[in-house]
N, C-alpha and C positions, 0 to 999 in steps of 0.2 A: 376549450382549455387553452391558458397560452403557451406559444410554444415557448422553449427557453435555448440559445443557443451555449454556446463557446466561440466567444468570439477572436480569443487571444489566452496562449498559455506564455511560463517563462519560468525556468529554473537555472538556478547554477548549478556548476557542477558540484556534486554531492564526495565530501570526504573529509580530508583532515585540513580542515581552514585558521590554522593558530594564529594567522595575523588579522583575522576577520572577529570581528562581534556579529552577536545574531541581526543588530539590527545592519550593519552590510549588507548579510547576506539577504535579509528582507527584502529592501532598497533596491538590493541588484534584481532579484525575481521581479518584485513591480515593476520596476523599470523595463523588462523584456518582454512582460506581460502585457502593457501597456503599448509599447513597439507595435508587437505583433498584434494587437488589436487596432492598430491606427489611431490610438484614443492617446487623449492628454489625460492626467489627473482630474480636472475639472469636470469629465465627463461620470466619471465614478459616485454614485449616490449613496454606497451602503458598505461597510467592508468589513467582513468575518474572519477573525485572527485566529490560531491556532498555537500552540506551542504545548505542550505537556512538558518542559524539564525546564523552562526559563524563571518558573519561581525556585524548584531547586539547587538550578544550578548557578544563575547568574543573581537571585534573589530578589525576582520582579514579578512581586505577588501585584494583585488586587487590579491593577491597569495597564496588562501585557500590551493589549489589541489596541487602546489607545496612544500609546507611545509609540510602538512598530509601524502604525498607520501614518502617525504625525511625522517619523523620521525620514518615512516613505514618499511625504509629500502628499498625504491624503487628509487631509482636514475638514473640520464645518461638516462631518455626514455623520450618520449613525454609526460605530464601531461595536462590536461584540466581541467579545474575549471568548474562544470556545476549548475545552478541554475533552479527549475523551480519547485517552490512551493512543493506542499507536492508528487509530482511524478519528484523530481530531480533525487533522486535513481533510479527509472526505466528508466527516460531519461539518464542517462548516462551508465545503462545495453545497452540501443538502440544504443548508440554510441561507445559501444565498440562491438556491434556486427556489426555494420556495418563495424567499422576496421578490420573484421578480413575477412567478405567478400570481404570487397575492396581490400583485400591484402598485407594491411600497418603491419599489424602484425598476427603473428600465436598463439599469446596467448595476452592475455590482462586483464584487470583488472579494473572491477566497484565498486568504493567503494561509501558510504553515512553513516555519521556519525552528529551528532547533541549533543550538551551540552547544555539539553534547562530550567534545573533546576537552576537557578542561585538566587541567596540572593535579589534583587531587582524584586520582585514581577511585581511591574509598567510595568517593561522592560519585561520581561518574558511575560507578553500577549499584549504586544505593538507589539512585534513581528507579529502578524496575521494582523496589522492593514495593510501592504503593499500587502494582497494577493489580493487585486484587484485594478483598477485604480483610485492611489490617489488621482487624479486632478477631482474625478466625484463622492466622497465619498456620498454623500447625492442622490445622482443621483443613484448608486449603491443600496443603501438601500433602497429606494421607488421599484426600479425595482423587485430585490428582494426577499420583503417583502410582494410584491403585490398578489405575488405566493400564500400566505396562506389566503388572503382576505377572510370575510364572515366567520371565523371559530374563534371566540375568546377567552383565554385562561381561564379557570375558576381561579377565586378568590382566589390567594393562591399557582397557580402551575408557578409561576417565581421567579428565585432566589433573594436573596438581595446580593448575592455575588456576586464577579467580575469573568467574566466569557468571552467568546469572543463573540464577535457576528456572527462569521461564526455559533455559536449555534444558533443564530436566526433566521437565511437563513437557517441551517436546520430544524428547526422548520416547518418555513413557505413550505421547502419543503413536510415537514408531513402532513399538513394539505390541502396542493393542493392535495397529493395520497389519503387522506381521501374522502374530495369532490368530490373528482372523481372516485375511484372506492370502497367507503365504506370501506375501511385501518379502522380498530381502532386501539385504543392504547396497548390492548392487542398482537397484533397481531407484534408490534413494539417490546416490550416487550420480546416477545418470540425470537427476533433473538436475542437480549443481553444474556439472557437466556441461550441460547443454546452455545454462542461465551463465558463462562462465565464456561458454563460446559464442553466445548472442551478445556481451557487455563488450566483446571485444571492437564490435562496430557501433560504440555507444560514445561518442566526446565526453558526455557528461557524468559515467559512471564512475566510481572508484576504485575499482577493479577493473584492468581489459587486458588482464594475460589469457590466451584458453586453458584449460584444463581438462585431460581426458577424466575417464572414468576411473581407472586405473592409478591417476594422481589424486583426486579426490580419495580415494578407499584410504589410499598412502601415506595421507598426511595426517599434522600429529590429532588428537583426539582430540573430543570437546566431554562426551558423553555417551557411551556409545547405543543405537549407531552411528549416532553423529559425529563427524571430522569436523575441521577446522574450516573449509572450502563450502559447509553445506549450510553453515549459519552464518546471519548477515552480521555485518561490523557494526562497530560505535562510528556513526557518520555528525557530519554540521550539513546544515545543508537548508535551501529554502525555494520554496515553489508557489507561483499563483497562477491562476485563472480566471479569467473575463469573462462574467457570464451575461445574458441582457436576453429582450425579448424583441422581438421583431420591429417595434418603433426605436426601441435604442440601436439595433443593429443598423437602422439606416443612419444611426448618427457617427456612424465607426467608420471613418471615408476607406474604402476598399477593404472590411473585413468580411461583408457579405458572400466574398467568392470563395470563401477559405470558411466559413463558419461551420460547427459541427451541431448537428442536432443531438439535445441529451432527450431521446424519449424515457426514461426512468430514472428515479435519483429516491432510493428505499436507503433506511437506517434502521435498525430492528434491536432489540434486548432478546438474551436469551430468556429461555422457560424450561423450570423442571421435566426433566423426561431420563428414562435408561439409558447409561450408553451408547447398547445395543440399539436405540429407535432412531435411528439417521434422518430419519423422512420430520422427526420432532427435530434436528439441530439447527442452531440459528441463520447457519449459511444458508442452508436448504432452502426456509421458510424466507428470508428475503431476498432469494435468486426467484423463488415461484412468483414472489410479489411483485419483483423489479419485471420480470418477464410477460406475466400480466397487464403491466401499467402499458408497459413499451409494442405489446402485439405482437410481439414475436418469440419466437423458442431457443433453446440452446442449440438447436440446428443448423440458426439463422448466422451463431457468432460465426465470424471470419476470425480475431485474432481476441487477445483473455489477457491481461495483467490480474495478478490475483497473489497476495500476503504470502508471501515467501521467508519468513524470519527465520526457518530453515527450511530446504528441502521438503520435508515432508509435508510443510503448511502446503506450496503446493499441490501433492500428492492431494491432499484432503479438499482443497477450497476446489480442485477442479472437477471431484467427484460430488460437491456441494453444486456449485455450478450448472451440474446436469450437463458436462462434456464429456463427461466417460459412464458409463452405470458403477456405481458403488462399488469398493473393491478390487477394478479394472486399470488403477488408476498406475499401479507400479509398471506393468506389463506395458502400458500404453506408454507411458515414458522411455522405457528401456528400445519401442521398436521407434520412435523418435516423432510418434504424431506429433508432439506439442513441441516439436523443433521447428526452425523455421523451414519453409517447404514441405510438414508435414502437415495433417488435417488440420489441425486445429493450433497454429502457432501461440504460445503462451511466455508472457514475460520475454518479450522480443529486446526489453531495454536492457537483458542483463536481471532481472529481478531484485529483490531485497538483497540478495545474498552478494550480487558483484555489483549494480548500481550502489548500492548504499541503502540505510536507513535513518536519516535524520527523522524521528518518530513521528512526529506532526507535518513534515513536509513529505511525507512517507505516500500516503493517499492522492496528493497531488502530482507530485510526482508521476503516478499510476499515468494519471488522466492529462498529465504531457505527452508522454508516450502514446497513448491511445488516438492523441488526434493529432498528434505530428502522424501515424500511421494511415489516419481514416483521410488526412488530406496528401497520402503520398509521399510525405518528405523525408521518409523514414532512411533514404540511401542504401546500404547493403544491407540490414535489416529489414526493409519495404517486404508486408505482407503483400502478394499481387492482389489487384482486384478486393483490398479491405471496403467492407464496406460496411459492416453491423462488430461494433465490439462490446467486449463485456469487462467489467470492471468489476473487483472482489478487494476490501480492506478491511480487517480484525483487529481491535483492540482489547488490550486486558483479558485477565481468565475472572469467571463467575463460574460459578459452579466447575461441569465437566469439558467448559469452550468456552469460547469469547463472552465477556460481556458486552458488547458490539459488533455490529457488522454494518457496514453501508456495499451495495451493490447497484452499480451503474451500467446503465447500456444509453450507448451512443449510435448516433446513426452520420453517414458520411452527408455532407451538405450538398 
């Protein structure tokens, strides 16, 4: 098999960028991506675009990825346009590593970029309204919604602001984990907390105040249980990655010493199943595959970025994961494993919730983070001794969870 590395990542900082266009903020990521790969443009054979809101928001249907690439300086190669909710970025990390196994190219290039602050409010969260199937919207929300049954929100803890409803499918997700295995809010809380207190040694986040647990619970509402601290914002923002195979790696003058190995790079659709059947959800099923491919187990991870659009996604992606046993996952947050210094540090960059989410540069982002960490450069975040991580990104709801999921494991070079 060939191996496929990382040879160079590059993001800007993610958040409210009103004097930038998305293609800036593109430009700027290539550009750093490129840097730290040691590579010129010319070296680049193949480049997988990403955006989910640049046809709705800026109105650049049909030839996103070839325009972002050409303004980027990447021309004359194959370009793909890739879309797939809030894991387009990692879907098209997976399709350029598959190009480089297949053999179509020995370097290549995943970028995701999003301009999702725009002056028209309306638009700007009409955007979410298409991450699941339009033709079944009411059908969707009962489904849903049903999730959080039997637990109703006290008098006061919903917002009067406009807000999305993927907050209320997460909600509902809060209070199914409640119901079922005693979750409190507190305990929610404490992952914001701790992602709030990891962003604060993060340059590139958009958030870096800390936050105790006790400000988190305090502030004003979204949903409840959800606060305003525990869901991630409206970000711009844009991230790529250099991916190649071992004869392109020696074309990248001094990136071999710095290169991260991707042993797995899995994308999966959900499938009908109960609820109640976890071991059927689609995190699960491409954590078992990504872990298979790579050889190794969730024992192995040293450090986890994992789909944080609030709180509880956390909560859920890490017990998908296979780092906590099912259920385990609030408990374990509250006594601080998944802080940094504890067993299993998770979302060291700050996660969705204080990094940002620009939706398509959202996955990428992840997989900054991960090998800035796996090569050490992490600074006051540095996981000690990273050496195996794991990587988790969900987009869109289908049925009772994601209509996608891609999971990655990396290994230190």
């Amino acid at each position: 098999m060939t191996q496929v590395y990382i040879a160079g990542v590059g993001m800007t900082p993610f958040g409210r960028h009103l004097d930038k266009s998305i293609h800036d903020l593109s430009s700027q990521a290539v550009a750093l991506a490129l840097r730290d790969a040691g590579a010129t443009s010319a070296v680049i054979e193949a480049v997988f675009f990403s955006s989910a809101t640049n046809g709705a928001l800026q109105g650049q249907h049909s030839i996103p990825g070839p325009i972002a690439a050409r303004r980027a300086g990447l021309s004359g190669v194959p370009v793909f346009s890739v879309e797939n909710a809030c894991a387009s970025g990692s879907s098209a990390f997976n399709l350029a590593v598959q190009a480089i196994k297949a053999g179509a190219a020995d370097v290549a290039l995943a970028l995701g970029a999003e301009k999702m602050n725009v002056a028209d409010k309306a638009r700007m969260f009409a955007v979410f309204d298409s991450g699941w199937d339009v033709e079944t919207v009411e059908a969707n929300k009962a489904t849903l919604l049903a999730l959080g049954a039997g637990m109703e929100p006290p008098p006061g803890t919903v917002s009067d602001k406009p807000y999305s409803v993927f907050m209320d499918v997460y909600a509902a997700f809060c209070r199914q984990h409640m119901q079922r295995y005693g979750t409190t809010q507190r305990q929610i809380a404490a992952v914001a907390a701790k992602n709030h207190q990891h962003s604060v040694h993060n340059p590139l986040a958009q958030f870096r105040d800390p936050m105790s647990i006790e400000q988190v619970m305090a502030a004003p509402p979204i949903t409840w249980p959800l606060t305003l601290p525990m869901c991630s914002p409206i970000s711009d923002g844009a991230a790529a990655v250099v991916v190649c195979s071992e004869a392109g790696l020696r074309r990248l003058e001094g990136a071999s010493r710095r290169a991260v190995k991707v042993l797995a790079s899995v994308v999966l659709t959900g499938i009908e199943h109960h609820p109640d059947d976890r071991e059927s959800g689609i995190g699960y099923r491409a954590a078992l595959r990504a872990y298979d491919r790579a050889g190794v187990g969730p024992d192995a991870v040293d450090v986890a970025e994992v789909h944080d659009a609030t709180a509880m996604g956390e909560l859920l992606n890490v017990e998908a994961l296979g780092l906590i046993p099912f259920g385990m996952a609030g408990s374990a947050a509250e006594r601080g494993e998944f802080t940094l210094g504890g067993r299993v540090p998770v979302n060291t960059s700050g996660g969705l919730e204080s990094k940002g989410h620009p939706i398509a540069a959202t996955g990428l982002g992840q997989i900054h983070e991960l090998v800035t960490q796996l090569r050490g450069e992490a600074g006051a975040r540095q996981v000690e001794g990273a050496r195996i991580a794991a990587h988790e990104n969900g987009g869109g709801l289908l049925g009772i969870e994601e209509a996608v999921v891609a999971v990655n494991v990396f290994e230190k070079g």
